[in-house]
C-alpha positions in Angstrom: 0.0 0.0 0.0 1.5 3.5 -1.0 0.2 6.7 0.9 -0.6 9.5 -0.9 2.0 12.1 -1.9 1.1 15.5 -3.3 3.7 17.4 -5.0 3.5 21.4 -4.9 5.0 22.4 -7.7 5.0 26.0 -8.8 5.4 28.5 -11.5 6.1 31.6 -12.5 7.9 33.9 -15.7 9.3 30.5 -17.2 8.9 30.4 -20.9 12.5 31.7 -20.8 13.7 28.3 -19.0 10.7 26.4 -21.2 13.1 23.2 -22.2 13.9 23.0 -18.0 9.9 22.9 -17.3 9.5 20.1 -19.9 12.0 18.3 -18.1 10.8 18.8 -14.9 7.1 18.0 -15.7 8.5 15.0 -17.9 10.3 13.6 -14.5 7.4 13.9 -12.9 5.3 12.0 -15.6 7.9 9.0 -15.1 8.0 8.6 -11.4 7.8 4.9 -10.3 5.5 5.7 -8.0 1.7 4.9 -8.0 -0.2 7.2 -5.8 0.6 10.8 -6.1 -0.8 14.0 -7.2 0.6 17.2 -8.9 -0.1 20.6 -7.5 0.6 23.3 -9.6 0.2 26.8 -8.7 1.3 29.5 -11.1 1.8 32.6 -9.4 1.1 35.4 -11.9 3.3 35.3 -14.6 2.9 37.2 -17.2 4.9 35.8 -20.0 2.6 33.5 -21.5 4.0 30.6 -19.5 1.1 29.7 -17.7 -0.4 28.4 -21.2 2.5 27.2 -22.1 2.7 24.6 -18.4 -1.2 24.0 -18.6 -0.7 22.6 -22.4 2.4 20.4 -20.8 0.3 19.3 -18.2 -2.8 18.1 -20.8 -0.4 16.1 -22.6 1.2 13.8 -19.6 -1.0 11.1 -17.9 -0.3 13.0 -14.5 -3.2 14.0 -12.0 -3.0 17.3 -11.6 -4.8 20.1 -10.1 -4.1 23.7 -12.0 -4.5 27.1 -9.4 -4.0 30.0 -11.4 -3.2 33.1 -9.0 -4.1 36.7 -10.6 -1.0 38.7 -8.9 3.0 37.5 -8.1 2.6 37.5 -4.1 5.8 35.5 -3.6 6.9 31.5 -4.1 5.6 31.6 0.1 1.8 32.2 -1.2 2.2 29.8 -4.0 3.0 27.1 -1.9 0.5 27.8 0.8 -1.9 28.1 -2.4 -1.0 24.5 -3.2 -0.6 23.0 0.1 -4.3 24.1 0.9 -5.6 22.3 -1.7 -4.3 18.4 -1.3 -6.3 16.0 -0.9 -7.6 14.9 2.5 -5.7 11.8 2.7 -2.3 13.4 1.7 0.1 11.4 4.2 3.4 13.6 2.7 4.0 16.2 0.5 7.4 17.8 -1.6 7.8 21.6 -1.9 9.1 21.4 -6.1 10.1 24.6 -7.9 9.4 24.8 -11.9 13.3 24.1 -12.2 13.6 20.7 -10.5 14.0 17.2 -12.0 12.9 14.0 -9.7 14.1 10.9 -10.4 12.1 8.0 -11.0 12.7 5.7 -7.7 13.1 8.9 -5.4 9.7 9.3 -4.3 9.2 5.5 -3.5 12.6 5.4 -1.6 12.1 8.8 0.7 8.5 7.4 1.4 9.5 4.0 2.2 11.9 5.8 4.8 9.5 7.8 6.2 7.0 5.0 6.7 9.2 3.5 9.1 9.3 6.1 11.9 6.3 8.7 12.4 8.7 10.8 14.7 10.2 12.1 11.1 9.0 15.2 10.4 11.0 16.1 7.2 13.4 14.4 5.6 16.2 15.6 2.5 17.4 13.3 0.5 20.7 14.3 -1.8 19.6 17.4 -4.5 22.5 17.5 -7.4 23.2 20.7 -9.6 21.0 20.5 -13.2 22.9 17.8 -15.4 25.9 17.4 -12.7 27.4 15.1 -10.1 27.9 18.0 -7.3 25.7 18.5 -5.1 23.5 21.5 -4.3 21.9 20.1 -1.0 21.9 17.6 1.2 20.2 19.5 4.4 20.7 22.2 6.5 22.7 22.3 9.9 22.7 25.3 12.5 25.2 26.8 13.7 24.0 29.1 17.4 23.6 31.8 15.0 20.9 29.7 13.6 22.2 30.1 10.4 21.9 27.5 8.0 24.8 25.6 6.6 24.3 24.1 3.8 25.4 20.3 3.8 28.1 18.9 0.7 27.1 21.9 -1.1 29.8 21.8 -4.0 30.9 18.2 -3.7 31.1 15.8 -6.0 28.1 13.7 -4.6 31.1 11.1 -4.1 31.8 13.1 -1.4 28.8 13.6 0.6 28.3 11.1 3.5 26.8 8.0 2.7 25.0 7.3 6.7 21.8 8.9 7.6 22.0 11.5 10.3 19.5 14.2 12.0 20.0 17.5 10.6 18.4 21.0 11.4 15.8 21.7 8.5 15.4 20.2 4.9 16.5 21.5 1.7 13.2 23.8 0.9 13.8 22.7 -3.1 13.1 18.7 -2.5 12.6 18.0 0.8 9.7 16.2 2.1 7.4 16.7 4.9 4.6 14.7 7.0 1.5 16.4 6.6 0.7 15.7 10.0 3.7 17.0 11.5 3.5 19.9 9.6 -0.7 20.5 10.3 0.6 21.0 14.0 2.2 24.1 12.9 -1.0 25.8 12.1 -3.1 26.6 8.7 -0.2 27.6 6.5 2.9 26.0 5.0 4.6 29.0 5.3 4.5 32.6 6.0 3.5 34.7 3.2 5.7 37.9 4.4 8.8 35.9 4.5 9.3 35.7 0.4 11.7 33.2 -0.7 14.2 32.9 1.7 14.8 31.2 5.2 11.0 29.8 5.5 12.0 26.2 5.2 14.6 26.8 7.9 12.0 28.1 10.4 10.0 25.2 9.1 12.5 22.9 10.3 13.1 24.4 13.4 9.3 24.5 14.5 8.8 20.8 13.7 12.0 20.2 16.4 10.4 22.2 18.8 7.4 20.7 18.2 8.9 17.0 18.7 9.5 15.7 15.4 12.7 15.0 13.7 14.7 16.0 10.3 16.9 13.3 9.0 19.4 13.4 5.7 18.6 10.4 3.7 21.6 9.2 1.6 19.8 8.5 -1.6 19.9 11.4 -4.9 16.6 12.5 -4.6 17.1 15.0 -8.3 18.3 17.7 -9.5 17.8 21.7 -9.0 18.7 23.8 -12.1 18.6 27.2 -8.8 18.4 30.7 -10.3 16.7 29.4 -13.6 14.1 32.6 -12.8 16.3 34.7 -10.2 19.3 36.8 -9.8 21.4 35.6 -6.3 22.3 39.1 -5.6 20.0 41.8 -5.4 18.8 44.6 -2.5 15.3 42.4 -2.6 16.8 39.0 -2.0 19.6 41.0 0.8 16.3 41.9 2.6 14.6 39.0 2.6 17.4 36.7 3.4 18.5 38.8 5.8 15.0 39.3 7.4 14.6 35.4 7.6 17.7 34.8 9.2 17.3 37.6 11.9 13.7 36.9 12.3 14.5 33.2 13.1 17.6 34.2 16.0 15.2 36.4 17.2 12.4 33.8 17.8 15.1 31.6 19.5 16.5 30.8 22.5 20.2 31.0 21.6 23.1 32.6 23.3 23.5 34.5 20.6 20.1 36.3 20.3 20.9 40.1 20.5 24.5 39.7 20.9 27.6 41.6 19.8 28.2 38.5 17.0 25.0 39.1 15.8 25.7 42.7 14.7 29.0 41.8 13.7 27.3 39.1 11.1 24.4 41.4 9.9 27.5 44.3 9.2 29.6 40.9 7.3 26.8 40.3 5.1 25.9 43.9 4.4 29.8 44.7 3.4 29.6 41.4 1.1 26.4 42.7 -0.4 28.4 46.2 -0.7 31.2 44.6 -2.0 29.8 42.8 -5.0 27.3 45.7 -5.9 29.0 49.2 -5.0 26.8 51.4 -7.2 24.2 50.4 -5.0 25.8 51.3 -1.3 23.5 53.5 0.4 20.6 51.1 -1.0 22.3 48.7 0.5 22.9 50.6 3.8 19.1 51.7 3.5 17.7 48.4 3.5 19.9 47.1 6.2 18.4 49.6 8.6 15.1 48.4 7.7 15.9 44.4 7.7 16.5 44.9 11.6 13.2 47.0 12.3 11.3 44.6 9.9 12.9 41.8 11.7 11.8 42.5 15.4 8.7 43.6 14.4 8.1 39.9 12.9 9.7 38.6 15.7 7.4 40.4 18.2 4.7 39.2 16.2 5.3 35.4 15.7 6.0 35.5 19.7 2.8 36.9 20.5 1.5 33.9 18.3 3.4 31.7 20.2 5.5 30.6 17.8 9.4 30.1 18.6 12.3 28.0 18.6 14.0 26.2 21.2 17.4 25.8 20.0 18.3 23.2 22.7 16.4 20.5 20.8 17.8 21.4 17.8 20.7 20.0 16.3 23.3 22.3 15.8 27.3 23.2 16.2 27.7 24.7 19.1 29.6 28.1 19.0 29.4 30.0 15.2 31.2 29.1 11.9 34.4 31.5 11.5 34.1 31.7 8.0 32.8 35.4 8.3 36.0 36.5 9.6 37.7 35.6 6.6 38.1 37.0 2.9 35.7 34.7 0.6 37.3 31.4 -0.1 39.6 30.9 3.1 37.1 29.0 4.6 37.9 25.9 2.3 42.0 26.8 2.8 41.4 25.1 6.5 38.2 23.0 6.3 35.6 21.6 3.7 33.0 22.6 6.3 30.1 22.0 3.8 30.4 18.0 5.0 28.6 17.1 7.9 31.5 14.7 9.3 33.6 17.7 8.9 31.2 19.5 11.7 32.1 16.6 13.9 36.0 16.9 14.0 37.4 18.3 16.7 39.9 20.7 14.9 36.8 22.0 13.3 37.1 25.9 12.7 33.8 26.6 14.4 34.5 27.6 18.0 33.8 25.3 20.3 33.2 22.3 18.2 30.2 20.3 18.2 29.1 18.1 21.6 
């Protein structure tokens, strides 16, 4: 007997990246798996591409459901869009942007894992670059900074540990997540305010405060084309990266919560941003200033909802990852830190190392 799996795949602007969508959608159409639905939520786009995935979607022998939203509100609403309208009897769901390509035994495999313990909340298998052997994600581990670290990110997937482990929060591009678990959180998936960035990492760190676990899975799950439809730098994705990030420490329990190293990391990441975009300084400077008052005002608001984190049943490296003290690329000079055994060692360059 297979549970049900809906898959929440979304879209927006593609016709650019048409040839990745008909792979994705073609993956999809050749799962070996027997009892799942599609999802698709197309947020907006104005580029014809919302004919162009509905046509795709006619032609395959997958069941689907096709939500059409009238404005671009954010991948967040997408997802909630499509997470409200599974079935019923949806045991597990994936979150799946319009640039991902499943393989065929991944669903059965992760789903066959998570069958065997309910206390699994989420789970990430291994996600590989588009048409590549590195990988892109293999979960995410905290550091007390509560910032994500993203595991064998740039390995060859020869690299990446081959034993399951728990880890902080799943990749948000194909992870997987017990509906059950996740109804415990409230209505939503996500929060619609927090566009794009850090949701899945709050996610994760909910469902370990709520009692469930994250686990990496060592099997290649697919691959993740990421950035197919978005710039990686840009003053919109500094704020809301940097808003996610801040808004999670501040929902926390860490040590670190309103500490000197905190302000120290915010003024790191501004000064990269600055760095790689000087025409845009004050912008920059601008929106930095507002990232922290639009961060405690989240904050404030979550924790009047009663929603926080407590970092102590999280796993995490205890003390913060010095690769912010450093010019880019000296971190790899003295550690691949991107493997989780390497977050183990004790001549690990985080400070103290993990207990």
């Amino acid at each position: 007997m297979y549970p049900k799996v809906s898959l929440l795949w979304i879209n927006y602007n593609s016709i650019d990246i048409k040839e990745i969508v008909i792979e994705s959608i073609k993956s999809i159409n050749e799962l070996n798996y027997p009892n799942f639905e599609l999802i698709v939520v197309d947020g907006g786009s104005t580029d014809g591409s919302t004919d162009f995935v509905e046509k795709l979607l006619k032609k395959s022998r997958i069941h689907h459901k096709f939500l059409r939203q009238k404005e671009n509100l954010g991948q967040q609403s997408s997802w909630n869009l499509a997470y409200l309208a599974m079935s019923k009897d949806t045991k597990y769901f994936m979150t799946l942007d319009n640039d991902v390509k499943l393989y065929p035994n991944s669903l059965k495999e992760v789903v066959e894992r998570l069958e065997q313990d309910e206390n699994i909340g989420s789970l990430s298998g291994i996600e590989l670059y588009w048409n590549s052997k590195d990988v892109a994600n293999a979960g995410i581990m905290f550091d007390e900074l509560l910032f994500g670290n993203t595991l064998c990110q740039g390995l060859n997937v020869k690299e990446c540990e081959k034993n399951e482990h728990l880890i902080s929060a799943a990749s948000g591009g194909l992870g997987i997540y017990r509906t059950s678990a996740i109804r415990r959180l409230g209505k939503n998936l996500f929060e619609a305010d927090m566009i794009r960035h850090f949701n899945e990492t709050i996610l994760g760190a909910r469902l370990w405060t709520k009692g469930y676990k994250t686990i990496f899975f060592p099997v290649i799950v697919g691959e993740h084309h990421r950035w197919a439809t978005a710039t990686s730098r840009s003053l919109k994705r500094f704020y809301y990266k940097q808003r996610g990030w801040l808004t999670l420490l501040l929902i926390s329990n860490s040590p670190l919560r309103n500490s000197t190293t905190q302000n120290l990391f915010l003024l790191k990441n501004l000064f990269g941003y600055i760095r790689r975009d000087p025409k845009n300084s004050l912008e920059y400077v601008k929106m930095h200033r507002k990232v922290i008052a639009d961060s405690e005002k989240k904050a404030r608001e979550l924790l009047r909802r009663k929603i926080s984190v407590d970092i102590n049943k999280i796993p995490h490296v205890k003390g913060i990852r010095l690769f912010w003290l450093f010019p880019a690329g000296w971190t790899k000079k003295f550690q691949s830190s991107s493997r989780f055994a390497d977050l183990l060692r004790k001549n690990s360059i985080y400070f103290p190392a993990l207990v």
